[in-house]
C-alpha positions as CSV (number, residue, x, y, z in Angstrom):
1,X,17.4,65.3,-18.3
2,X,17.0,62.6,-15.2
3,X,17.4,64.7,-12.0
4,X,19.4,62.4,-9.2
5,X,19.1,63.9,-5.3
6,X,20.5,62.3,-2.9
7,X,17.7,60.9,0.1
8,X,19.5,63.4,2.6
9,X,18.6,66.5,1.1
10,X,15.6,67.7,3.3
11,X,13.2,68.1,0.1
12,X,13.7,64.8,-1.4
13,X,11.0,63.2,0.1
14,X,8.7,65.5,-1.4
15,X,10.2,65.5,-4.6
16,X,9.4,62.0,-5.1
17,X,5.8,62.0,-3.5
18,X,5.3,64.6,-6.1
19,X,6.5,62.4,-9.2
20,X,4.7,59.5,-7.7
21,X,1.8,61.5,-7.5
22,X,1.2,62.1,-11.0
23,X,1.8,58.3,-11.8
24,X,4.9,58.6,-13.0
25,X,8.1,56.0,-11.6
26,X,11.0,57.3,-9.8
27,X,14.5,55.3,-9.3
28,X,14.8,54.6,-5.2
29,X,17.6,53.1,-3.3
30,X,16.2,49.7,-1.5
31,X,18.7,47.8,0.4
32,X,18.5,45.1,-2.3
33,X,18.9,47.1,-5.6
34,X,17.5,50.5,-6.7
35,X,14.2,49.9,-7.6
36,X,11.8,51.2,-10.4
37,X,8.6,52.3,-8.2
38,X,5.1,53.6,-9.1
39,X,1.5,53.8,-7.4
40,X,1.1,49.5,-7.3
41,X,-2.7,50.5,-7.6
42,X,-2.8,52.8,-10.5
43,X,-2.6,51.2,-13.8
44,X,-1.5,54.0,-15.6
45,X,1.5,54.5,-13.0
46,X,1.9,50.7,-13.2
47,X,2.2,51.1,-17.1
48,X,4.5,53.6,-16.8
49,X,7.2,51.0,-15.4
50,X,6.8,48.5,-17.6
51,X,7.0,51.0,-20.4
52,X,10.8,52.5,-18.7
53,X,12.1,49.1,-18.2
54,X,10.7,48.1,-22.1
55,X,9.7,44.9,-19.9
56,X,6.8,43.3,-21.1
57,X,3.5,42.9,-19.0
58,X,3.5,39.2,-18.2
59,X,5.9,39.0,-15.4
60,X,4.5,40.4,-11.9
61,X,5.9,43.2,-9.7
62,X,6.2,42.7,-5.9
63,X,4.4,45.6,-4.1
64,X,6.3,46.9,-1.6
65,X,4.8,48.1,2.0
66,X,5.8,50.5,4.3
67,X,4.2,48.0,7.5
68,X,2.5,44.7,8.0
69,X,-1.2,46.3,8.3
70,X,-0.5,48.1,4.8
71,X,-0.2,44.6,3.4
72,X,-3.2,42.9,5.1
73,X,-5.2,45.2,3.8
74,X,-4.6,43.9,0.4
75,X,-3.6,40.4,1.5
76,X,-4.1,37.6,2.9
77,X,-2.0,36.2,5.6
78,X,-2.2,32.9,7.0
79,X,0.2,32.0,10.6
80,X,3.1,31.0,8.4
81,X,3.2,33.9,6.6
82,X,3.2,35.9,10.0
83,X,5.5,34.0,11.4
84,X,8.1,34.7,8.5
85,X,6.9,38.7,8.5
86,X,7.7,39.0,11.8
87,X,11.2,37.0,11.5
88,X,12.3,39.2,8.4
89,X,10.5,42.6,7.7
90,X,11.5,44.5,7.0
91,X,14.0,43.2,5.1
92,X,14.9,41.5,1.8
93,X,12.2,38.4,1.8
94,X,9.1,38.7,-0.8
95,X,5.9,37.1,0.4
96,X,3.3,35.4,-2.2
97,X,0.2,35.6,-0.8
98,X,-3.6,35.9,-1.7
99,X,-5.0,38.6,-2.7
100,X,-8.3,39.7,-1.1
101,X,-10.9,40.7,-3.0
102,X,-11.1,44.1,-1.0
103,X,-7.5,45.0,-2.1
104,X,-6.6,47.4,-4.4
105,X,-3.2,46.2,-6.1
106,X,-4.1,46.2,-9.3
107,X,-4.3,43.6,-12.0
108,X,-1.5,44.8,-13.7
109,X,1.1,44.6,-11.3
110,X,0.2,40.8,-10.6
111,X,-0.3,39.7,-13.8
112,X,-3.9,39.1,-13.2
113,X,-3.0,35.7,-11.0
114,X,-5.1,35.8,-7.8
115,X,-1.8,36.3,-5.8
116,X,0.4,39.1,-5.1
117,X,3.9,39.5,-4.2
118,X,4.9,41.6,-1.1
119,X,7.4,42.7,0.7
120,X,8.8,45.2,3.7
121,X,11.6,46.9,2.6
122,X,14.3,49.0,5.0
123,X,15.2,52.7,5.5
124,X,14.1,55.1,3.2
125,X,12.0,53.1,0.8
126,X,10.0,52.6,3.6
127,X,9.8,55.8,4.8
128,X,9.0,57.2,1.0
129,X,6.2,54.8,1.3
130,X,4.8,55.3,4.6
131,X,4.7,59.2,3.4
132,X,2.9,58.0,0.3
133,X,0.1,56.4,1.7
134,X,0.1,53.4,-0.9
135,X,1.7,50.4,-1.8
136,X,5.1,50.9,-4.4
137,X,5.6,48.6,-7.4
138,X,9.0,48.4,-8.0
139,X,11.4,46.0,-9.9
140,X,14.7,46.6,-10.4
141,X,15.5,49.9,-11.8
142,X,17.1,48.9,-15.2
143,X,16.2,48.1,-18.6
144,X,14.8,44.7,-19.0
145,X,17.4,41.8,-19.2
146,X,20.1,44.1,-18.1
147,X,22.3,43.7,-14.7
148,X,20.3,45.1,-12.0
149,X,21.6,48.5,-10.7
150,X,22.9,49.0,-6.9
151,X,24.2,52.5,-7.3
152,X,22.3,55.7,-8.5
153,X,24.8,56.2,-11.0
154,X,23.3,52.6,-12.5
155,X,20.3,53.6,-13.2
156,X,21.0,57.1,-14.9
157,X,23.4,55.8,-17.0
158,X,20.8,52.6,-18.2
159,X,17.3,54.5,-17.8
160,X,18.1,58.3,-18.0
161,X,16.4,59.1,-21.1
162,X,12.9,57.0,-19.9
163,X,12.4,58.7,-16.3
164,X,13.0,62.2,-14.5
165,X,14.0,61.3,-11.0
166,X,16.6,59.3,-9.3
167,X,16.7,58.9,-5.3
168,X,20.8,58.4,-4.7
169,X,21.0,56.4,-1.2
170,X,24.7,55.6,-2.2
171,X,25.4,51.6,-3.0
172,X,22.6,48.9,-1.8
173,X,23.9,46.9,1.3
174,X,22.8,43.8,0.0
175,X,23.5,44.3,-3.6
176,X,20.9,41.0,-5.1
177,X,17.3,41.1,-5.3
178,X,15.3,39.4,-2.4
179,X,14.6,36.4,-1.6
180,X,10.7,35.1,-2.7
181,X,8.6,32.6,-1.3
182,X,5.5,31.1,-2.3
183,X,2.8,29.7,0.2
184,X,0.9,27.1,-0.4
185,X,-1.4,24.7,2.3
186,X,1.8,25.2,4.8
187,X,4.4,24.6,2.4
188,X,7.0,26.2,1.1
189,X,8.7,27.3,-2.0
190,X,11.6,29.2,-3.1
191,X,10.5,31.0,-6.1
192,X,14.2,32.8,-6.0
193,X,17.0,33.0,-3.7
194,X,17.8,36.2,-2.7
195,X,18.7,38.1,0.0
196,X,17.5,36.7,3.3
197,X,19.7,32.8,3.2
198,X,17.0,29.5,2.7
199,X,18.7,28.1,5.7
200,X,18.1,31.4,7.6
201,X,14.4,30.9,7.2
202,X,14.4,27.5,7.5
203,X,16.1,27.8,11.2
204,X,13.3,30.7,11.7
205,X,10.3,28.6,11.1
206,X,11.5,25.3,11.7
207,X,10.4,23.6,8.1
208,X,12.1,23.0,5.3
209,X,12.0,25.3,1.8
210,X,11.5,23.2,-1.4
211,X,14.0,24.2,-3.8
212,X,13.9,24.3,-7.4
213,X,14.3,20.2,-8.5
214,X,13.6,19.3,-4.6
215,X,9.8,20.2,-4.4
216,X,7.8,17.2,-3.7
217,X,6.1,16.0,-6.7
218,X,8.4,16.8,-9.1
219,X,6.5,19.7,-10.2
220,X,7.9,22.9,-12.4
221,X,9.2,25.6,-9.8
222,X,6.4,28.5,-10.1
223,X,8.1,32.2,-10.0
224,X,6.6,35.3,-10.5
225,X,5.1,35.5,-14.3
226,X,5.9,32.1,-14.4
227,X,2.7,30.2,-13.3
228,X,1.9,27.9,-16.7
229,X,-1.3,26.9,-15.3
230,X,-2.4,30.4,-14.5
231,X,-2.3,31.1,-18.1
232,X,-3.2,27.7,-19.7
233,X,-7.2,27.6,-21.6
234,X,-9.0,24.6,-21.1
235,X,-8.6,24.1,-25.1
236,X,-5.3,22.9,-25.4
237,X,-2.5,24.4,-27.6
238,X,-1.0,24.0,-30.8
239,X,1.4,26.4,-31.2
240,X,3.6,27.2,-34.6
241,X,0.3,26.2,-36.9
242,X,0.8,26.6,-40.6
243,X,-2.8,25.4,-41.1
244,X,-5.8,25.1,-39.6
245,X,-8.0,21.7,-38.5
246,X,-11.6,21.8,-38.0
247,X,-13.1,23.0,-35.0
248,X,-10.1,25.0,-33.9
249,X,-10.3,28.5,-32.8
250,X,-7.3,30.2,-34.6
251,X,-4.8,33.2,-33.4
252,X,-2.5,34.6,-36.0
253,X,0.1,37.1,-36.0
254,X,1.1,39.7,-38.8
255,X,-2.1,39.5,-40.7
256,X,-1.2,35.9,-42.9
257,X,-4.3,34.1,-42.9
258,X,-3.4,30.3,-42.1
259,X,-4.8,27.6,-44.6
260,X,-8.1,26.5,-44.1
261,X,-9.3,28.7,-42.2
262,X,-12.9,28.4,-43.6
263,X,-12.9,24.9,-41.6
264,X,-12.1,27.3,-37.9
265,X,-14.3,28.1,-35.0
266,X,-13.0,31.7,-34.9
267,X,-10.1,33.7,-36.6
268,X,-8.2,36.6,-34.2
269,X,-5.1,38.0,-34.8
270,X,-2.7,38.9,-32.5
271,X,-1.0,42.0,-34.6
272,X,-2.0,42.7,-38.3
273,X,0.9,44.8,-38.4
274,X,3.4,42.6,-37.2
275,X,3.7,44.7,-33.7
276,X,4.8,42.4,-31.0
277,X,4.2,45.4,-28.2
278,X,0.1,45.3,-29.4
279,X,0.8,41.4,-29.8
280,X,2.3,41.0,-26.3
281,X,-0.7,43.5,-24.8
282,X,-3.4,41.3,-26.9
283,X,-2.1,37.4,-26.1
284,X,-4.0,37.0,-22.7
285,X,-7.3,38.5,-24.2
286,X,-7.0,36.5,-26.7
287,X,-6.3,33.5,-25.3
288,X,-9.4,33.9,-22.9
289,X,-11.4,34.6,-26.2
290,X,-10.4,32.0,-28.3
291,X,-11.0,29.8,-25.0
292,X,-14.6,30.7,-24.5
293,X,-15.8,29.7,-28.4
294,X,-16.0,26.6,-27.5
295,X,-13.2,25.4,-29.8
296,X,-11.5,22.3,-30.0
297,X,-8.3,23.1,-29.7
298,X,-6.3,26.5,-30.0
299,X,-3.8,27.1,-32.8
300,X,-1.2,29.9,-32.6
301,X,0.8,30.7,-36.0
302,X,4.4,31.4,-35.7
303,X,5.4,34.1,-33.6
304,X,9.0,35.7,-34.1
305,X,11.2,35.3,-31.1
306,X,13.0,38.4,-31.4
307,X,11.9,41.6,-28.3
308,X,8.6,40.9,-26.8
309,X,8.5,37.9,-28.8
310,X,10.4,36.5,-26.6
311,X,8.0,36.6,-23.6
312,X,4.9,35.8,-26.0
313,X,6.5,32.5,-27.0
314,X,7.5,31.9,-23.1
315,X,3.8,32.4,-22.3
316,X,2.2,30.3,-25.0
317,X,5.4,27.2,-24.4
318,X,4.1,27.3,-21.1
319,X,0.4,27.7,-21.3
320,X,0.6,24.8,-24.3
321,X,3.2,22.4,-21.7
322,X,1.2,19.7,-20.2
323,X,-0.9,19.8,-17.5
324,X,-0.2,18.8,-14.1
């Protein structure tokens, strides 16, 4: 049964270290929502979130820092990014930045893209990870897809059976996730509003925020484990393939083999048994596999659309869309 102590209680603190410490998430109150948080450079612990939340592993978690040198050491920060730490950490404003090759977020909680997300949060979160020593992963503490929680009482009633501790710090102030930006060559782009206003950090750094639809360009608005070209092979996509054409490389699902597949480059399979959970863990390996035959082209067979077939078909819409 989930244990919920409030953050006042003198051995709180240790309590969670304790949990954290053997890689496994505990519920803590953030002034945004109650987030879902877990050693950001442990994959096991990383894992373990994705796992509560039954959210699959495609979509990047922002690693949260007790203080600005925590995050240099795993990335990169160029003036603007300063500039906007100083304004608003802590506080409710993610940072994408680059990741340096000496950090040690790992690969899971970024998705594998070369970035990470990061941010300062306030009060106790802070503290807890000050006390840890490491950077927290932590998304919204809540089953995937589900409203996100701003009360301790939230995430015991939707995520009491997955974990064993929840931090109570009474209701969030802000109540909505935070705000996330992405740099790029001195621009910038609101990946999702959030808690800190656009026109708050637009007054703050003097430049304007391209907003979804407003970026110049024209381009797709790029969020968090939702960067298409990031996970597009230089073979292009066909995706839904009944058959096969010559010179493809083909990936199946549920073990059908796809006709004429005697004429293909290479044959994997994302799930023989039909398990979108191994399908959705396989896809990127895949995809880099089926890449580096050579092949002409990449066809994907049909791929339900039901759980984490969902995200699989997400992924492979956007690594199939065309390029930019």
């Amino acid at each position: 049964m989930v244990r919920i102590l409030p953050i006042s209680d003198p051995g709180t603190l240790d309590a969670a270290i304790e949990v954290l410490r053997r890689g496994e998430p505990v519920a803590i109150p953030t002034e945004t929502v109650y987030g879902l948080a877990a050693d950001a450079t442990d994959p096991a612990a990383i894992t373990s979130i994705y796992e509560a939340k039954g959210r699959p592993r495609f979509n990047p978690l922002i690693a949260h820092v007790a203080n600005i040198e925590m995050a240099r050491a795993h990335v990169t920060f160029s003036p603007l990014a300063e500039r906007l730490a100083e304004a608003f950490w802590p506080g409710p404003l993610t940072l994408v930045l680059p990741l340096k090759e000496t950090g040690k977020i790992h690969p899971l909680a970024t998705a594998g893209l070369g970035t990470a997300a990061v941010r300062m949060p306030e009060g106790f979160a802070r503290e807890l990870i000050a006390e840890f020593g490491r950077p927290l992963a932590a998304p919204s503490a809540n089953r995937s897809g589900r409203i996100s929680p701003t009360t301790a009482q939230h995430v015991a009633d939707d995520l009491g059976d997955r974990i064993s501790l929840v931090l109570d710090g009474g209701n969030c102030r802000i109540g909505v996730e935070s705000t996330i930006l992405a740099l790029n060559d001195g621009r910038l782009r609101l990946l999702r509003p959030g808690g800190v206003p656009v026109e708050a950090i637009e007054e703050a750094v003097g430049m304007a925020i391209e907003r979804p639809g407003k970026q110049s360009g024209g381009g797709p608005v790029i969020a968090p484990g939702m960067l298409a070209s990031h996970y597009a092979p230089d073979a292009q996509l066909r995706l839904n393939a009944t058959e096969a054409r010559p010179g493809e490389a083909i990936i199946r699902f549920g073990g059908t083999p796809l006709a004429g597949e005697d004429q293909a480059k290479s044959v994997m399979d994302l799930s023989p048994s039909c398990d979108l959970r191994e399908a959705a863990a396989n896809l990127f390996d895949l995809l880099k596999r089926a890449d580096a035959t050579g092949a002409t082209g990449i066809a994907v067979a049909p791929v339900p659309g039901h759980g984490l077939g969902e995200a699989i078909n997400d992924r492979l819409n956007r690594a199939a869309a065309p390029r930019n």
